[in-house]
C-alpha positions as a printed NumPy array, in Angstrom:
array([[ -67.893,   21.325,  -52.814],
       [ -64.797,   22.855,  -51.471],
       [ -64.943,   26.162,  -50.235],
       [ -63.607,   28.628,  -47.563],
       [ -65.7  ,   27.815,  -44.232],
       [ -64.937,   29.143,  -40.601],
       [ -63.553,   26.45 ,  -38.211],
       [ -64.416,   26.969,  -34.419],
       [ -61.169,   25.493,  -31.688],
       [ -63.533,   24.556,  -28.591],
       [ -60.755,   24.036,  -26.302],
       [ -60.155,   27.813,  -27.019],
       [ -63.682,   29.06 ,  -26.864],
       [ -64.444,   30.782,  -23.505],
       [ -68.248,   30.638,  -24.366],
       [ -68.5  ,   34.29 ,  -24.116],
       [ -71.215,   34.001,  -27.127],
       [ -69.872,   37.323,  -29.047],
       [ -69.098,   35.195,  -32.236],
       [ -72.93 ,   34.036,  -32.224],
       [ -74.095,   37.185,  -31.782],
       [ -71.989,   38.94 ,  -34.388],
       [ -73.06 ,   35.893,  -37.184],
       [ -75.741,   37.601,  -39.403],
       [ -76.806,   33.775,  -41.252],
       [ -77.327,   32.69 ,  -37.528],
       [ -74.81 ,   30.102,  -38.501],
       [ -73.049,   29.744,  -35.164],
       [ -75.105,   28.778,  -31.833],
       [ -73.722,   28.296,  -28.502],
       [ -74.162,   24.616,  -27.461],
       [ -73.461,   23.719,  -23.878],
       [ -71.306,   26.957,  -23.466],
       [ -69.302,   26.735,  -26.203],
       [ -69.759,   27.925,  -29.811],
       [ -70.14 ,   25.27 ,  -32.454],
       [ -71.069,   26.022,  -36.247],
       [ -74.582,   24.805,  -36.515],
       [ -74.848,   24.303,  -39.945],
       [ -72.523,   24.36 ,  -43.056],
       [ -74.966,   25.969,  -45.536],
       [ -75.358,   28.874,  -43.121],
       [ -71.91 ,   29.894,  -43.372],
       [ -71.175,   32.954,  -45.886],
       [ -67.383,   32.689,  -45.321],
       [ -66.487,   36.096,  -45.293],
       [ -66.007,   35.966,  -41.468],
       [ -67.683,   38.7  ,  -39.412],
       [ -67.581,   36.884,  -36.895],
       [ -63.5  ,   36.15 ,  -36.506],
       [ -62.961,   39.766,  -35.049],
       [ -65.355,   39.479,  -32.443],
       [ -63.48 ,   36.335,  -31.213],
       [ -61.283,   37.346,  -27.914],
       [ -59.514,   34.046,  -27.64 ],
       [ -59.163,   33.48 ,  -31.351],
       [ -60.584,   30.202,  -31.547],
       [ -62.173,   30.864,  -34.929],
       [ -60.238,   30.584,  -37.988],
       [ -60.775,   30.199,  -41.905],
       [ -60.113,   26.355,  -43.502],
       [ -60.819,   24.784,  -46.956],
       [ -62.852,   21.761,  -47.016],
       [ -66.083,   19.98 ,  -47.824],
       [ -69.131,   22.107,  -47.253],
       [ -72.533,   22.65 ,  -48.329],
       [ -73.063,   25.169,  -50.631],
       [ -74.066,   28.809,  -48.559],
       [ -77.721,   28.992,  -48.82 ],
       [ -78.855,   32.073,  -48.925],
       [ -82.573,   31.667,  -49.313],
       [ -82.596,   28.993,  -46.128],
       [ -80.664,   31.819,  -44.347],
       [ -83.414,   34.472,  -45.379],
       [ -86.323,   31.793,  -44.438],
       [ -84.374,   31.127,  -41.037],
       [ -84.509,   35.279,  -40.117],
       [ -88.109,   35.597,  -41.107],
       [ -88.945,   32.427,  -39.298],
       [ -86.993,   33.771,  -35.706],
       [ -88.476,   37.407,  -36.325],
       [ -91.892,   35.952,  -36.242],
       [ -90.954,   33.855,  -33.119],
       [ -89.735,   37.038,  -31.597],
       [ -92.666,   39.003,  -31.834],
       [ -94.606,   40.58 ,  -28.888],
       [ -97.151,   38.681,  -27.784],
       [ -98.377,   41.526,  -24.529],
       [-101.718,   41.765,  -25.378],
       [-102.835,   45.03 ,  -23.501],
       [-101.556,   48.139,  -21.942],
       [-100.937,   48.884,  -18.698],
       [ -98.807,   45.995,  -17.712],
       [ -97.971,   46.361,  -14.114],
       [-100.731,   44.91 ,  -11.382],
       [-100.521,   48.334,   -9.942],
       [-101.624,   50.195,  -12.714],
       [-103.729,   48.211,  -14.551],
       [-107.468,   49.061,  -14.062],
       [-109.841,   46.396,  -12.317],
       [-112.476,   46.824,  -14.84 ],
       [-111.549,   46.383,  -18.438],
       [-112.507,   44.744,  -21.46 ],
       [-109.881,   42.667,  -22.743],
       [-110.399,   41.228,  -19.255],
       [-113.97 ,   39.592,  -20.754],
       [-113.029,   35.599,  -21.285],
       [-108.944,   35.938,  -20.176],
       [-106.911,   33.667,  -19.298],
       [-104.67 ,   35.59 ,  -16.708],
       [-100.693,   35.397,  -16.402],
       [ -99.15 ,   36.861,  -13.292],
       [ -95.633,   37.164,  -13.551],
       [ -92.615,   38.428,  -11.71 ],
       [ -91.043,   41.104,  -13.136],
       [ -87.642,   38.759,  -13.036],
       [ -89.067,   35.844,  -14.997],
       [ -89.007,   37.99 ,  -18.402],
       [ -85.298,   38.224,  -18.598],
       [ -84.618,   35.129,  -16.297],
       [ -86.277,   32.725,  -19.06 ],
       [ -86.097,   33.431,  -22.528],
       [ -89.679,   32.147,  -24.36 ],
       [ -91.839,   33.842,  -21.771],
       [ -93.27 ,   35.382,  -24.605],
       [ -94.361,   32.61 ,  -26.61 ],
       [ -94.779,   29.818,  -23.88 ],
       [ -96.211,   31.765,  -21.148],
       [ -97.671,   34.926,  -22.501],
       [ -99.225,   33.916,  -25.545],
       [-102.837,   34.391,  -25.757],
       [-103.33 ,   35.392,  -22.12 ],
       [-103.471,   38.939,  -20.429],
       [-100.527,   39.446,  -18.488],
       [ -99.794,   41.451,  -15.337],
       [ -96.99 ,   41.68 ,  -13.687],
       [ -95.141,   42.959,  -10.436],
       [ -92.629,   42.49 ,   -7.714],
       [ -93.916,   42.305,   -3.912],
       [ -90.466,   42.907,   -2.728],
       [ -89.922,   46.286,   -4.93 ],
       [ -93.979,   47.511,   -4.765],
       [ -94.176,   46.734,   -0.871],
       [ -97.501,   46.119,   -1.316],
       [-100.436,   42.975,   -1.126],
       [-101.564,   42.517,   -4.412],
       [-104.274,   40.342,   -3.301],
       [-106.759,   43.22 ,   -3.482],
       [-106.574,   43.763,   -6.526],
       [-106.055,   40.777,   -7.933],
       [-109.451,   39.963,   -5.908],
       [-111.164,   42.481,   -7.998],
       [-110.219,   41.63 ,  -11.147],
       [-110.839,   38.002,  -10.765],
       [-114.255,   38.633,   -8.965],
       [-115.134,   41.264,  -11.169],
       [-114.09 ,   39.919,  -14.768],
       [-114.847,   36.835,  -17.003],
       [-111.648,   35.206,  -15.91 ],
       [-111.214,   31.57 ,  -17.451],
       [-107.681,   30.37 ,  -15.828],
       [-104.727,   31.941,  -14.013],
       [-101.105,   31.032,  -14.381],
       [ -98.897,   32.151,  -12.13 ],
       [ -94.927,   32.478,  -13.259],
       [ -93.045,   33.325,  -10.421],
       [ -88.788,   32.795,   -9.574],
       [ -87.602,   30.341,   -7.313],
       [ -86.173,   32.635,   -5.09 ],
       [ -88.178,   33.357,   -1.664],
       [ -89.506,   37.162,   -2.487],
       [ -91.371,   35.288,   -5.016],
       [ -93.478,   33.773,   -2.714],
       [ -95.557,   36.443,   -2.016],
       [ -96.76 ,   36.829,   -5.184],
       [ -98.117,   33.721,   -5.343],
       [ -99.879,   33.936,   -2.079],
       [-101.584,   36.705,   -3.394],
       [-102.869,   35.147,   -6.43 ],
       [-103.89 ,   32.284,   -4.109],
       [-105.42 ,   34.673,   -1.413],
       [-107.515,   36.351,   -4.322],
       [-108.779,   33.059,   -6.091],
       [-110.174,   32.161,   -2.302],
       [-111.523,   35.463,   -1.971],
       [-113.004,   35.961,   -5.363],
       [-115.544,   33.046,   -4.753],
       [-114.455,   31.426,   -7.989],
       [-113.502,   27.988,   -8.809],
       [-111.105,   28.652,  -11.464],
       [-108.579,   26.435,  -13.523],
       [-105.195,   27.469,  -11.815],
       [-101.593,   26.674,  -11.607],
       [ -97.888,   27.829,  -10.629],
       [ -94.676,   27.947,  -12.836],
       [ -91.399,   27.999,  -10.828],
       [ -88.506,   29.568,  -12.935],
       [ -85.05 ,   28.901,  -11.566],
       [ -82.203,   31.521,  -11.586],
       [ -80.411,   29.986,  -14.328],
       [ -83.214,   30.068,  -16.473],
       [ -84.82 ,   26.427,  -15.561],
       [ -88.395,   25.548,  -15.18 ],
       [ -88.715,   23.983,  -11.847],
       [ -92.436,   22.269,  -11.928]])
């Protein structure tokens, strides 16, 4: 069918991602940093995003399109809420203030993060922190050896596997000694293994 349709000018986009983000249907994505219309039947017409635009690359046109889909649009939303949701599975977070002793510890499979590699990576929830107990902390801000008390908890708990997630930047490294330090010192022979994120948002190995 014919109907009114935003049109997006790459060689005007500046990728600056407000047109996506202004897009209730989730109809517009940014695809190597520029915005492209993802999807025909996504598109209301009515043009919320246009005003967000600072370079005006979007505009309205008349052609071809699927029909807007409404009910794909509503199945879409329900379908990225439920990807969204929290998967932190116990409360205190930070390695400083969680206890030693606790019993969501019983049977865990342990994630120690950097504080950085939440907003550094976007999925942490759902690829890193799903179904484990997380704890998480920053060497360079704490000043402190974590490998005390990460000694504890592995020696002292049910502990099944530890992941560590750290940044690629140096600081970093300290927190994965630790872990390291406290696996050796907790007599244990547990499944391990570290996750290097990179500072645009890569994972490394």
């Amino acid at each position: 069918m014919i109907r009114r349709i935003i049109q997006i000018d790459e060689d005007k986009c500046n990728g600056c991602g407000a047109c996506a983000s202004a897009c209730h249907e989730s109809a517009i994505g940014m695809v190597e940093g520029k915005a492209k219309l993802l999807r025909d039947d996504y598109c209301d017409g009515l043009g919320d995003c246009l005003p967000q635009c600072p370079t005006g690359a979007i505009t309205f046109v008349e052609r071809e399109a699927a029909p807007y889909d409404e009910q794909a649009v509503l199945e879409n939303k329900k379908k990225h809420e439920e990807k969204q949701t929290s998967q932190l599975a116990q409360w205190p977070c930070q390695i400083k203030l969680v206890p030693v002793h606790a019993p969501y510890f019983n049977g865990a499979k342990l994630l120690i993060a950097a504080d950085c590699t939440a907003y550094a990576y976007a999925n942490v929830h759902q690829e890193f922190m799903r179904g484990k107990i997380t704890l998480i902390g920053c060497p360079k801000l704490d000043a402190v050896d974590y490998s005390e008390k990460l000694t504890q908890i592995i020696a002292g708990n049910d502990i099944h596997s530890v992941t560590v997630l750290r940044m690629e930047v140096p600081c970093c490294g300290s927190l994965e000694m630790a872990a390291r330090k406290a696996l050796q010192n907790s007599g244990k022979f547990i499944p391990w293994q570290v996750v290097t994120i990179s500072i645009d948002g890569r994972i490394l190995d």
